[in-house]
mmCIF file of the C-alpha atoms, coordinates in Angstrom:
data_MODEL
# 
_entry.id   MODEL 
# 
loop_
_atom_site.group_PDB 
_atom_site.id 
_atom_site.type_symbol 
_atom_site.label_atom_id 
_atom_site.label_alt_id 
_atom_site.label_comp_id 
_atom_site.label_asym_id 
_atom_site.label_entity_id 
_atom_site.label_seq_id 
_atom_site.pdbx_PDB_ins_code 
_atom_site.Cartn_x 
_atom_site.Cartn_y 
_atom_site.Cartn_z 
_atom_site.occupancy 
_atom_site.B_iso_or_equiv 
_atom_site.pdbx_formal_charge 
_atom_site.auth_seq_id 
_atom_site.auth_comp_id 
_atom_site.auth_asym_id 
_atom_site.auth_atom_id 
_atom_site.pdbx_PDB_model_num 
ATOM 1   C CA . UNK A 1 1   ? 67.600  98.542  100.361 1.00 0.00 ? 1   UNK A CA 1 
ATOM 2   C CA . UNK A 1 2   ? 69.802  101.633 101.582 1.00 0.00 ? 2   UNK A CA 1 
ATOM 3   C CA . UNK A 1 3   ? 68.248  104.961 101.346 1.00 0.00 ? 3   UNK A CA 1 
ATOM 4   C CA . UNK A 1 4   ? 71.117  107.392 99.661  1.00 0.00 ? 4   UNK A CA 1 
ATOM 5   C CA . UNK A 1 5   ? 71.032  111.089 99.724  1.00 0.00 ? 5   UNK A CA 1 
ATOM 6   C CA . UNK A 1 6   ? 74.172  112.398 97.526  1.00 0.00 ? 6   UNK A CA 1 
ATOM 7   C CA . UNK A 1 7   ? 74.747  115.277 94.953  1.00 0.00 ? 7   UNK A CA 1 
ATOM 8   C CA . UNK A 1 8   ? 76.366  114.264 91.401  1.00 0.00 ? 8   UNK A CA 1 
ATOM 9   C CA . UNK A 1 9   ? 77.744  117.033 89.065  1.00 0.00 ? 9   UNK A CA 1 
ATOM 10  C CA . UNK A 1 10  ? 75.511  119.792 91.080  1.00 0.00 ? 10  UNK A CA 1 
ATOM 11  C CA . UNK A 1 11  ? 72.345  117.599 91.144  1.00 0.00 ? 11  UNK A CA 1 
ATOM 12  C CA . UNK A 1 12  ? 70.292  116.309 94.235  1.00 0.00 ? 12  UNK A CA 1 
ATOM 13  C CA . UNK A 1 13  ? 69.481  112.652 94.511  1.00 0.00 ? 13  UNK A CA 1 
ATOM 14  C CA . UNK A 1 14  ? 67.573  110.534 96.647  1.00 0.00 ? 14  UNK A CA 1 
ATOM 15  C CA . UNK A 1 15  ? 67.743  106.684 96.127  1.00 0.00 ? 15  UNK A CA 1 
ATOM 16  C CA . UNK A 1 16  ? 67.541  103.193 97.287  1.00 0.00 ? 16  UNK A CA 1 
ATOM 17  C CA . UNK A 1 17  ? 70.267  101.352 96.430  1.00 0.00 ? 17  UNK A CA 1 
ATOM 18  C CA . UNK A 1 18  ? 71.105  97.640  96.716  1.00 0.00 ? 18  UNK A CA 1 
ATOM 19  C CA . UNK A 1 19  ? 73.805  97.378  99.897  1.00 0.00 ? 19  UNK A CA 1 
ATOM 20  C CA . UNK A 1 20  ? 76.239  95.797  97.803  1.00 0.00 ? 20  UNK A CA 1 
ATOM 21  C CA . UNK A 1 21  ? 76.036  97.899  94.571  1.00 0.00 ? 21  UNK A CA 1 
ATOM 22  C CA . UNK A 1 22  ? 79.179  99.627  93.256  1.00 0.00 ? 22  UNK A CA 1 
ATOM 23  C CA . UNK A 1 23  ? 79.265  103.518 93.120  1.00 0.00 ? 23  UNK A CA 1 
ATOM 24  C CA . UNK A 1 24  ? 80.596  102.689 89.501  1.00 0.00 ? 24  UNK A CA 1 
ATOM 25  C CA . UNK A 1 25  ? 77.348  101.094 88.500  1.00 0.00 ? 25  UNK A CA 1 
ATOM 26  C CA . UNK A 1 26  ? 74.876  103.371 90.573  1.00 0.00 ? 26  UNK A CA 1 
ATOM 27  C CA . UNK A 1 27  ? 76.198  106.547 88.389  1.00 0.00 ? 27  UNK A CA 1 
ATOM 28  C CA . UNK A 1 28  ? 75.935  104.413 85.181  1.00 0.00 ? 28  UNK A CA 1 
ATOM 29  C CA . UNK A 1 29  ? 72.962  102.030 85.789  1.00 0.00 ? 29  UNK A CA 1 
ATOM 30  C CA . UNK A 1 30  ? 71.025  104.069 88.480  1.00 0.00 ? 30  UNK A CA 1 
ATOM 31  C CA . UNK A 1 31  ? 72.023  107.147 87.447  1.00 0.00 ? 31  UNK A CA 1 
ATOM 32  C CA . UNK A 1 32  ? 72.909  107.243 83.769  1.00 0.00 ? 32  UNK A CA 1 
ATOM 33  C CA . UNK A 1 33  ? 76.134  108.785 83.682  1.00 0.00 ? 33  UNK A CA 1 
ATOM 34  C CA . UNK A 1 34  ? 77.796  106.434 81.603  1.00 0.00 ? 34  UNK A CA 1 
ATOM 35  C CA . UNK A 1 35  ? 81.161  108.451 81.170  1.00 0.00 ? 35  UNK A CA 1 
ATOM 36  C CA . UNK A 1 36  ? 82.305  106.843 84.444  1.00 0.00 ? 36  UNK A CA 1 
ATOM 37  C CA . UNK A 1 37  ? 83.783  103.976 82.802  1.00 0.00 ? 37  UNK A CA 1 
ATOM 38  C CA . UNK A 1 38  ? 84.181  100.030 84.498  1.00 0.00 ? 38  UNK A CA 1 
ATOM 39  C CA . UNK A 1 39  ? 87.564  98.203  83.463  1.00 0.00 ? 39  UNK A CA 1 
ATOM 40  C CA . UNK A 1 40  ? 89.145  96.373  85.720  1.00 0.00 ? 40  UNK A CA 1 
ATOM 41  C CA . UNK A 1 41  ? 86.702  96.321  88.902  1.00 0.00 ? 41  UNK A CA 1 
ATOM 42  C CA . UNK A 1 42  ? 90.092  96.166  90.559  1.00 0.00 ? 42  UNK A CA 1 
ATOM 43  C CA . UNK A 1 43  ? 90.903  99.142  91.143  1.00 0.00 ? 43  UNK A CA 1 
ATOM 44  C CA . UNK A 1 44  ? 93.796  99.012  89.066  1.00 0.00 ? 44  UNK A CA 1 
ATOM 45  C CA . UNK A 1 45  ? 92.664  100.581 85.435  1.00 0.00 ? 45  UNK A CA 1 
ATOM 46  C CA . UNK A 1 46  ? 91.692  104.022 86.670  1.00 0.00 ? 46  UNK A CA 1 
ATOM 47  C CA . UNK A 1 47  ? 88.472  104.184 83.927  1.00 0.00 ? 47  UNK A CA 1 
ATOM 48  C CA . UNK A 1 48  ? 86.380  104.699 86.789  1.00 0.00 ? 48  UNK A CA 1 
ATOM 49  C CA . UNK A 1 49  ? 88.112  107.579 88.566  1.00 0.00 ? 49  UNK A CA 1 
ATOM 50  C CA . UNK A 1 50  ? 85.328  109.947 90.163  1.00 0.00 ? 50  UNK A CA 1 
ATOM 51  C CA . UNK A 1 51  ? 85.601  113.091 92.650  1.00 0.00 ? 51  UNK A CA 1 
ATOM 52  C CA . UNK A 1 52  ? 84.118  112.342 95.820  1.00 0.00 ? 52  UNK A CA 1 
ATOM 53  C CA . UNK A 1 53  ? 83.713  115.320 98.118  1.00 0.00 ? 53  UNK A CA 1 
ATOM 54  C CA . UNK A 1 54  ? 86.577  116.673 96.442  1.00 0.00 ? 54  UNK A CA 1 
ATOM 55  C CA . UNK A 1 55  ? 88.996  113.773 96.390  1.00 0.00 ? 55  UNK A CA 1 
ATOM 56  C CA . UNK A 1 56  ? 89.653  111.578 93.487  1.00 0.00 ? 56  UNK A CA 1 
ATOM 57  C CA . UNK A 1 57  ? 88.764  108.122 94.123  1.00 0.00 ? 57  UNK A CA 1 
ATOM 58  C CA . UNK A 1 58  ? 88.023  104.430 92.208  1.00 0.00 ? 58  UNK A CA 1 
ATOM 59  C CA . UNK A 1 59  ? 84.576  104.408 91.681  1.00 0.00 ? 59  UNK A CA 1 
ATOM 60  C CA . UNK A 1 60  ? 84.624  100.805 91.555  1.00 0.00 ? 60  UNK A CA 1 
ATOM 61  C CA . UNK A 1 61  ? 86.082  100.600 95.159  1.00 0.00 ? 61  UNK A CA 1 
ATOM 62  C CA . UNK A 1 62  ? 82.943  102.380 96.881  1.00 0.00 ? 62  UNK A CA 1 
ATOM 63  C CA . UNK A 1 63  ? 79.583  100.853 97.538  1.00 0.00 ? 63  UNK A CA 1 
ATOM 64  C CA . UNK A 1 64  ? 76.942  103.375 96.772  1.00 0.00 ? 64  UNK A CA 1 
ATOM 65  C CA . UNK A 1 65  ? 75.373  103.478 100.403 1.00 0.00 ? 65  UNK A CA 1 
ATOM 66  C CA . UNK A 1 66  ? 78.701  104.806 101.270 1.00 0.00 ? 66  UNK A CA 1 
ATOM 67  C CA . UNK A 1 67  ? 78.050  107.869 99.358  1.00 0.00 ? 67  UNK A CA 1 
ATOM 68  C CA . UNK A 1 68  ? 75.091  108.878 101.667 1.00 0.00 ? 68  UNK A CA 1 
ATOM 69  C CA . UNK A 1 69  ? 75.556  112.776 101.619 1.00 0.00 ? 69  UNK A CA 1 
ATOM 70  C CA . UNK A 1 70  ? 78.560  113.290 99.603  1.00 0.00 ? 70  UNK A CA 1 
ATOM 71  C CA . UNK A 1 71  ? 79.006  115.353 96.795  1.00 0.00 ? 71  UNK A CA 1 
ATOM 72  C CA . UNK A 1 72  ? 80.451  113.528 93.593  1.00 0.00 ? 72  UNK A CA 1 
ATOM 73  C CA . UNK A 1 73  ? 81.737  115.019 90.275  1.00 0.00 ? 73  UNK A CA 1 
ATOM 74  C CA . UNK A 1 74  ? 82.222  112.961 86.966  1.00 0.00 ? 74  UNK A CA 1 
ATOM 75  C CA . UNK A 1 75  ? 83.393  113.545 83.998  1.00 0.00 ? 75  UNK A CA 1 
ATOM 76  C CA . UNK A 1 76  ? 80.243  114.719 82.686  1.00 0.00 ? 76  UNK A CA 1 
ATOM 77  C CA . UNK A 1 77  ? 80.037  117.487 85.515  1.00 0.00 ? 77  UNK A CA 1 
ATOM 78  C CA . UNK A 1 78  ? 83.140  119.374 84.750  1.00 0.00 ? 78  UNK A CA 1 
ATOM 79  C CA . UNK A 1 79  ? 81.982  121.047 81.952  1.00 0.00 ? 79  UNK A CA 1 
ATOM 80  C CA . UNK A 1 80  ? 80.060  123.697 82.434  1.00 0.00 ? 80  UNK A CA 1 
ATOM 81  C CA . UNK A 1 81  ? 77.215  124.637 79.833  1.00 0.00 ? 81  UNK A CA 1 
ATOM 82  C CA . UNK A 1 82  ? 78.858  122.444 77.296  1.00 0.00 ? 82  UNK A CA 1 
ATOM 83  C CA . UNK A 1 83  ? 81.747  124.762 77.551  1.00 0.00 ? 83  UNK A CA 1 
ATOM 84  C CA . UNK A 1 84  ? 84.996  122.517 77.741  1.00 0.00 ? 84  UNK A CA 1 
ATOM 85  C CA . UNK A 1 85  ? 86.915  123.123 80.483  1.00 0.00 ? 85  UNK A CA 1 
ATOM 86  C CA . UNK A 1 86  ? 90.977  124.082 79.684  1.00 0.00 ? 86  UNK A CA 1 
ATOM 87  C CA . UNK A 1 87  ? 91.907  120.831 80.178  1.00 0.00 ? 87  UNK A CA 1 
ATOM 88  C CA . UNK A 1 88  ? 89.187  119.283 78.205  1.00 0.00 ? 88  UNK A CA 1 
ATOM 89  C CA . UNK A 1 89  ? 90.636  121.195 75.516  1.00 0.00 ? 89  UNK A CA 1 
ATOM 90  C CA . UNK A 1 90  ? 94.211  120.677 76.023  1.00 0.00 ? 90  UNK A CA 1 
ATOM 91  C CA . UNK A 1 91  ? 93.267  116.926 75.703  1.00 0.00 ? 91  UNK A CA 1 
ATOM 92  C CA . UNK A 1 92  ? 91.829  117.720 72.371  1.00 0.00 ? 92  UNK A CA 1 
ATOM 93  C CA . UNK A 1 93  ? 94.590  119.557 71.303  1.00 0.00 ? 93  UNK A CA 1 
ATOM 94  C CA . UNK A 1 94  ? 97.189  117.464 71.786  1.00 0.00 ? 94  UNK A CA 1 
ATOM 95  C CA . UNK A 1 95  ? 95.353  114.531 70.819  1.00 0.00 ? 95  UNK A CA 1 
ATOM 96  C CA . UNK A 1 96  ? 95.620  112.565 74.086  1.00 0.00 ? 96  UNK A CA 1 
ATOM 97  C CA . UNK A 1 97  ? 92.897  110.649 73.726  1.00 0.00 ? 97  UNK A CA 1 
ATOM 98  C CA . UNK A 1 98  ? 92.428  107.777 70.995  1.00 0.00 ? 98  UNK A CA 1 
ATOM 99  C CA . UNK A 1 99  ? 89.947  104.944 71.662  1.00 0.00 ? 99  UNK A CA 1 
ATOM 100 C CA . UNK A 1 100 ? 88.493  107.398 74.912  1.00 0.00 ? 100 UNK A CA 1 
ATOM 101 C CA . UNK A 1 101 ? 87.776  104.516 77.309  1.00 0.00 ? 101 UNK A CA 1 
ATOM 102 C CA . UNK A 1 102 ? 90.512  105.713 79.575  1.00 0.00 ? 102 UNK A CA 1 
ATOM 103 C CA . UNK A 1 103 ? 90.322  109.308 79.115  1.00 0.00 ? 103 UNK A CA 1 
ATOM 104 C CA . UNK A 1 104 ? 87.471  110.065 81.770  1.00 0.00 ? 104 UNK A CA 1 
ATOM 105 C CA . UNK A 1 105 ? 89.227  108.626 84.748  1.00 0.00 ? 105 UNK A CA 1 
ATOM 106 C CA . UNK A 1 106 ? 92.147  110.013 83.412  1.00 0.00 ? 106 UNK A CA 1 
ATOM 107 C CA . UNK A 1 107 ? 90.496  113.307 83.292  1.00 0.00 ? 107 UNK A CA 1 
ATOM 108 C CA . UNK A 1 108 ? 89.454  113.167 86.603  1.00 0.00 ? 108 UNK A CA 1 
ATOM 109 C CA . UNK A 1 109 ? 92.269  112.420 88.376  1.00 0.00 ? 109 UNK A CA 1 
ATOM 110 C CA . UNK A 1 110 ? 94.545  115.370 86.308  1.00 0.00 ? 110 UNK A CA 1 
ATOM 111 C CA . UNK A 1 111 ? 91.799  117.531 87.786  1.00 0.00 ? 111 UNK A CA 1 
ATOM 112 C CA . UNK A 1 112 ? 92.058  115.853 91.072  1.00 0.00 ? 112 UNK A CA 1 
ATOM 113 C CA . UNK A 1 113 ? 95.945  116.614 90.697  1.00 0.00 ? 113 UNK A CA 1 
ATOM 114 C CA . UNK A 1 114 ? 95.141  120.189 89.366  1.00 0.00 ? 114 UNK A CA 1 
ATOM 115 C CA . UNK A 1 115 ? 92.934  121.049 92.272  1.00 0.00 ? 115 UNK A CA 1 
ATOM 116 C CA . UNK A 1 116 ? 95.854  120.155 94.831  1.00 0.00 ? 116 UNK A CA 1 
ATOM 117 C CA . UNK A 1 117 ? 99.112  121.414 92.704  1.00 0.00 ? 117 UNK A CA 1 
ATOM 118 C CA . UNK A 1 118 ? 98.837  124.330 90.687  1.00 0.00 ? 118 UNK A CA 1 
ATOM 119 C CA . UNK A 1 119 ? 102.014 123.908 88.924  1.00 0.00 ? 119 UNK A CA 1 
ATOM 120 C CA . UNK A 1 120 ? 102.774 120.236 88.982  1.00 0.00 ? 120 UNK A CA 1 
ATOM 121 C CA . UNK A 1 121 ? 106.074 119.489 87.041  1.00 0.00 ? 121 UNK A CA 1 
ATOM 122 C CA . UNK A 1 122 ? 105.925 116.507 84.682  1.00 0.00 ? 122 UNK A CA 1 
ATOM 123 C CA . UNK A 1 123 ? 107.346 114.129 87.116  1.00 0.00 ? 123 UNK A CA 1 
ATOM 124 C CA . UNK A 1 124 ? 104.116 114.755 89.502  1.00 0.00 ? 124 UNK A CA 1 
ATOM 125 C CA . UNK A 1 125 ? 102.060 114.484 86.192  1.00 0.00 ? 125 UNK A CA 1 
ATOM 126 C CA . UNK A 1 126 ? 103.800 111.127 85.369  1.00 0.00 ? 126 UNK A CA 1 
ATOM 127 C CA . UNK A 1 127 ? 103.684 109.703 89.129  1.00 0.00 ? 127 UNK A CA 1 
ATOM 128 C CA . UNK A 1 128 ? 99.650  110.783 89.076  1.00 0.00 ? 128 UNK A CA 1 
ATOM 129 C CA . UNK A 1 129 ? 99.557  108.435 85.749  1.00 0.00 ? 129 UNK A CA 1 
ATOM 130 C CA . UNK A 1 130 ? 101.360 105.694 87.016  1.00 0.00 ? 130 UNK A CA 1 
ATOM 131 C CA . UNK A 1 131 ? 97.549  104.715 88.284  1.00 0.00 ? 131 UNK A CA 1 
ATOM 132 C CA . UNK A 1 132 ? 95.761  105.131 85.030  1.00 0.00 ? 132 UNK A CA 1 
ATOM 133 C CA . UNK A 1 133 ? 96.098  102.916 82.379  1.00 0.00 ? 133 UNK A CA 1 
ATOM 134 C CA . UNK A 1 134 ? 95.729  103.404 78.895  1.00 0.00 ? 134 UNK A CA 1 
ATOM 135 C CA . UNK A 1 135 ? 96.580  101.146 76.227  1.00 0.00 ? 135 UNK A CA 1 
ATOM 136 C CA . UNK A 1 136 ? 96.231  103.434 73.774  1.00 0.00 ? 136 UNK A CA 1 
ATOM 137 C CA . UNK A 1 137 ? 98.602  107.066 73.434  1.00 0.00 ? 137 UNK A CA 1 
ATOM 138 C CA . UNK A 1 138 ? 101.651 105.863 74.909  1.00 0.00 ? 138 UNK A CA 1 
ATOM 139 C CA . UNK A 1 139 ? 100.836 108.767 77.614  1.00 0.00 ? 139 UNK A CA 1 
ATOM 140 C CA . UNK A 1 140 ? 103.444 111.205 76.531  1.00 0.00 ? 140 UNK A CA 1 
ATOM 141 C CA . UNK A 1 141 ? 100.138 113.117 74.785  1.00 0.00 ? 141 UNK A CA 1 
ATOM 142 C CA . UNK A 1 142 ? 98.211  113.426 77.950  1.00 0.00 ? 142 UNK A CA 1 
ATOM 143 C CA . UNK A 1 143 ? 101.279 114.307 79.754  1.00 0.00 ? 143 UNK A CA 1 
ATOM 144 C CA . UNK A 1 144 ? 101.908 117.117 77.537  1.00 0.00 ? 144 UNK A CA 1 
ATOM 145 C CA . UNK A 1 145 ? 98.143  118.576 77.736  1.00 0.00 ? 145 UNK A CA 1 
ATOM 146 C CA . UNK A 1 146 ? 98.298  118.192 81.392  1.00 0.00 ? 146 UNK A CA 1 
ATOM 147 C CA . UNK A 1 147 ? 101.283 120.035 81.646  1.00 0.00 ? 147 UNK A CA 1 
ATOM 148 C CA . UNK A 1 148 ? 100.369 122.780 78.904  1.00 0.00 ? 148 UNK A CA 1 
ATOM 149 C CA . UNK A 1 149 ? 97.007  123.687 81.525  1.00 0.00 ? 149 UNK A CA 1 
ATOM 150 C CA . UNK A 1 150 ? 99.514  123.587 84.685  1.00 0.00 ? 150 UNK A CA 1 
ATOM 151 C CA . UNK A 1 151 ? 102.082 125.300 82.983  1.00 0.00 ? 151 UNK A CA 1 
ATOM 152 C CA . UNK A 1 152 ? 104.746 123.044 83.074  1.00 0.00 ? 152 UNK A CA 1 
# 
């Protein structure tokens, strides 16, 4: 076992984690913060897109003893006090989510985007999406709600 020091979504935690256990399934199993989603294990899907110290990354990439004294953010952290965050709400409002499954990675890494270009056109939104998958909205909904909260 690998002792693990790391903040998630503002919170302080101290674990022992198996040397070859996923970040993906420390936040989910070890952690319960089952909004970080597992598709692909690959790398490939997105659904486990996470924030770590400030950069998004594939969950299912990192071990979890990697993590030792990072900060991580997951979907469940960016709201604050239940209050949606803009682009939350643009997702809401333009629909661009259907079955959900991708939408947490998805959020995370428009964030990610958000964070580093403050007015991204919709050709930086698409080329950010060209690593999230979603089988569901045909993207041009999640597109649009991205670029309504960067002003594109």
């Amino acid at each position: 076992m690998i002792p693990v020091d790391v903040t998630v979504n503002g919170r302080r935690y101290r674990e022992e984690v198996e040397p070859r256990l996923l970040l993906s399934d420390f936040l989910r199993g070890g952690l319960g913060l089952t909004g970080t989603h597992v598709g692909c294990e690959h790398g490939v899907c997105g659904a486990c897109t996470v924030r770590l110290d400030g950069v998004a990354v594939r969950s299912c990439l990192v071990l979890a003893a990697q993590v030792d004294g990072a900060e991580i953010v997951t979907v469940e952290g960016l709201a604050n006090n239940g209050q949606l965050t803009p682009l939350q709400e643009a997702f809401r409002r333009h629909h661009a989510l259907q079955c959900g499954f991708c939408t947490p990675g998805i959020l995370m890494a428009a964030d990610d985007l958000l964070s580093r270009e403050t007015a991204p056109t919709r050709a930086e939104i698409v080329d950010m999406l060209s690593g999230q998958l979603c089988r569901c909205t045909g993207y041009a909904p999640i597109v649009d709600a991205i670029a309504e909260v960067a002003g594109a």
